[in-house]
C-alpha positions as CSV (number, residue, x, y, z in Angstrom):
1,X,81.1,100.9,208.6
2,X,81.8,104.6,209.4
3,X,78.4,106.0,207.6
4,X,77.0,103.6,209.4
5,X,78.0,104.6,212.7
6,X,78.1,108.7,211.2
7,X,74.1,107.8,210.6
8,X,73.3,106.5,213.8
9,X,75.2,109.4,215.2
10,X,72.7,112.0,213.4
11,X,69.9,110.0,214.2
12,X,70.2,109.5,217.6
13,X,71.3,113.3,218.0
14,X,67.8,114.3,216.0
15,X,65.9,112.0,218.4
16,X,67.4,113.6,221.3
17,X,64.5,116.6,222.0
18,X,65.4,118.9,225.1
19,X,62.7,118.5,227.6
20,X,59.4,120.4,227.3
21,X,59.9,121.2,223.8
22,X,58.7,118.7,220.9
23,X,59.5,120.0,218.0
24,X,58.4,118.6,214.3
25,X,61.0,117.8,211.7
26,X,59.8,120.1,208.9
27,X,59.8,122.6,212.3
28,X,63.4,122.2,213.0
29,X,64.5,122.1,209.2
30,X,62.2,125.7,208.9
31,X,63.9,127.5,212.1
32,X,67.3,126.5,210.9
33,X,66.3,127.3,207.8
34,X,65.6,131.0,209.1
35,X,68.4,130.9,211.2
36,X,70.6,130.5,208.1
37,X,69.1,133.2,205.8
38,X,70.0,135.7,208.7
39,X,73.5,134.2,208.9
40,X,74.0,134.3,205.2
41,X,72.7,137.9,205.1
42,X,75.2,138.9,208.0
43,X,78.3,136.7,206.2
44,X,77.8,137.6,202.7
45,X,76.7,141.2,203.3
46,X,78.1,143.3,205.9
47,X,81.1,140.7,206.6
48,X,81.8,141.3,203.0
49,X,82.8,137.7,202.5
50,X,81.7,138.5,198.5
51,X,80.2,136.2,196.1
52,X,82.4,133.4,195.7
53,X,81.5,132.6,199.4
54,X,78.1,132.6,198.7
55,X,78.0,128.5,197.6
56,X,79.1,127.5,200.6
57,X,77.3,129.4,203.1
58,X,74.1,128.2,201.4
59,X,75.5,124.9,201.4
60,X,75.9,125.0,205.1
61,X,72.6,126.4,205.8
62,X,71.1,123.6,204.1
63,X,73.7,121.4,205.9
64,X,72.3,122.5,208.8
65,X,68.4,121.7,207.8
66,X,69.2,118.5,206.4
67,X,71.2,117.4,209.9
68,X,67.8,118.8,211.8
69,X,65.9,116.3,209.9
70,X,68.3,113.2,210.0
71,X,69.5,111.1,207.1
72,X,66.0,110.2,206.0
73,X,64.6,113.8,206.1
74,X,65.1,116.3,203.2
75,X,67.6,119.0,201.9
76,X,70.7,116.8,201.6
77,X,70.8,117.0,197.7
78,X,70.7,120.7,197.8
79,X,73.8,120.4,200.8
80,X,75.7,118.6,199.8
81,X,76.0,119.7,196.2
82,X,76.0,123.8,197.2
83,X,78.6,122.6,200.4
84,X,81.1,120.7,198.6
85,X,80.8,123.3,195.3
86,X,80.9,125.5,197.4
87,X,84.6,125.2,198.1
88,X,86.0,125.4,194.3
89,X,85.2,129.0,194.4
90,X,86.4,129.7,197.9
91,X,89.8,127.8,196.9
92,X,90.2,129.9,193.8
93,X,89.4,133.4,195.3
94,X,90.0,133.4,198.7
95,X,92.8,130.7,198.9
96,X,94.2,131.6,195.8
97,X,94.5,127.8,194.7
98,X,96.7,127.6,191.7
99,X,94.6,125.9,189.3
100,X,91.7,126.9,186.7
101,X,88.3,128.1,187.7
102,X,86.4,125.3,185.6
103,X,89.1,122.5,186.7
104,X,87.7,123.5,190.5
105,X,84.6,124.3,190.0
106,X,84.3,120.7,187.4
107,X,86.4,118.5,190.2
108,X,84.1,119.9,193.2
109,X,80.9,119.0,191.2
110,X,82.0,115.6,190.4
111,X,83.5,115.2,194.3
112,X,79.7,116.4,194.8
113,X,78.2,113.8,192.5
114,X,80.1,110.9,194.1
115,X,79.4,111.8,197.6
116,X,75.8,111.9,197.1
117,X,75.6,108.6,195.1
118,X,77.7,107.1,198.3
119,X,75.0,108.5,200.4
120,X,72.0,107.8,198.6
121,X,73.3,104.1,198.0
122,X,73.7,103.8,202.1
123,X,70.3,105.2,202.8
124,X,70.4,108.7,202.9
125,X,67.5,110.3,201.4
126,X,69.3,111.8,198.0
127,X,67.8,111.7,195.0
128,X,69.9,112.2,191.6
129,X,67.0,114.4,190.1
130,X,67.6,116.9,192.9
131,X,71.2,116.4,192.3
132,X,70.7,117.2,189.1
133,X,68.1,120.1,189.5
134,X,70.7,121.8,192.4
135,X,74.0,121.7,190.1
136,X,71.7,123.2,187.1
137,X,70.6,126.0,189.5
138,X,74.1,126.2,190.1
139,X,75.0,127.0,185.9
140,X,72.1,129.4,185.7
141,X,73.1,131.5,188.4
142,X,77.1,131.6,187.3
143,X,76.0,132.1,183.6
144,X,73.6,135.0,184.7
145,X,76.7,136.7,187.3
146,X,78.4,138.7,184.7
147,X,74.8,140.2,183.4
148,X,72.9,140.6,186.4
149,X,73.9,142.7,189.4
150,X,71.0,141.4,191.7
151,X,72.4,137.4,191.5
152,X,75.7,138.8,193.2
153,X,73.5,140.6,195.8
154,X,73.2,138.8,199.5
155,X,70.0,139.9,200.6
156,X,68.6,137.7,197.3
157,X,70.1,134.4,199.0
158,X,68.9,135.7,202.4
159,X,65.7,136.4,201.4
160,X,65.3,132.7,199.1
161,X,66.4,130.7,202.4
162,X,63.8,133.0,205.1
163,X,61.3,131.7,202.1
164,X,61.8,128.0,202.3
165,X,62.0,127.8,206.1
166,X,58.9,129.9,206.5
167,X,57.4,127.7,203.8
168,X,58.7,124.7,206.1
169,X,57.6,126.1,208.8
170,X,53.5,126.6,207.5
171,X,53.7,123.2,206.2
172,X,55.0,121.5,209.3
């Protein structure tokens, strides 16, 4: 009953366009999109939140897109794996949670896992190969960290996020 009225929520607020501008989906999606890369750069670079932040600010960028584009619309694999990861590394580093770094990272994956499945199975566009493709990304980038400077380095995020909304943005 509450995702059902949560969904109607986002829905009717996507619907909702302020007057004299009509704006595409894919449009919306691509200027938050943009709008995020320049947040992450400012969060993760000169705020100096530092890497373990980096999850979830993507998350949320992505958060962000999928909300412009409703339940139905895309990027809500990619946010809500990277959002709810996201915080495993934030509790451990920033919090200073007193547990293991694979316990959190391993209980926020699988908190990730369910809360897409819930979603998908109440109509939210999710789909358990992106899931999939999102928490392998994930792996990759954490098994790369200790060899490679540049995957610690903001502006890479930044720059990967101003990519996919501008490619949003030509294909809207």
């Amino acid at each position: 009953m509450a995702y059902e009225r949560l969904a109607s929520t986002i829905d009717r607020w996507i619907q909702a366009e302020p007057r004299g501008l009509e704006m595409t989906s894919r449009r919306r999606q691509g200027a938050v999109l943009l709008a995020g890369a320049a947040v992450t750069y400012v969060l993760l670079g000169p705020a100096g939140l530092g890497f373990h932040w980096t999850p979830l600010v993507i998350g949320l960028a992505y958060l962000a897109a999928a909300l412009a584009g409703g339940r139905r619309g895309s990027y809500w694999s990619t946010a809500v794996v990277l959002s709810v990861f996201g915080l495993g590394p934030v509790a451990i580093f920033a919090l200073e949670v007193d547990v293991t770094q694979a316990a959190a990272y391993t209980v926020c994956l699988g908190l990730a896992v369910l809360l897409a499945a819930q979603l998908a199975e109440r109509g939210w566009a999710i789909s358990a190969t992106a899931v999939g493709a999102v928490i392998l990304a994930l792996g990759v980038v954490y098994a790369l960290q200790p060899e490679v400077e540049l995957v610690e380095e903001p502006a890479v995020y930044a720059v990967a996020l101003a990519v996919v909304g501008a490619l949003r943005l030509a294909r809207a």
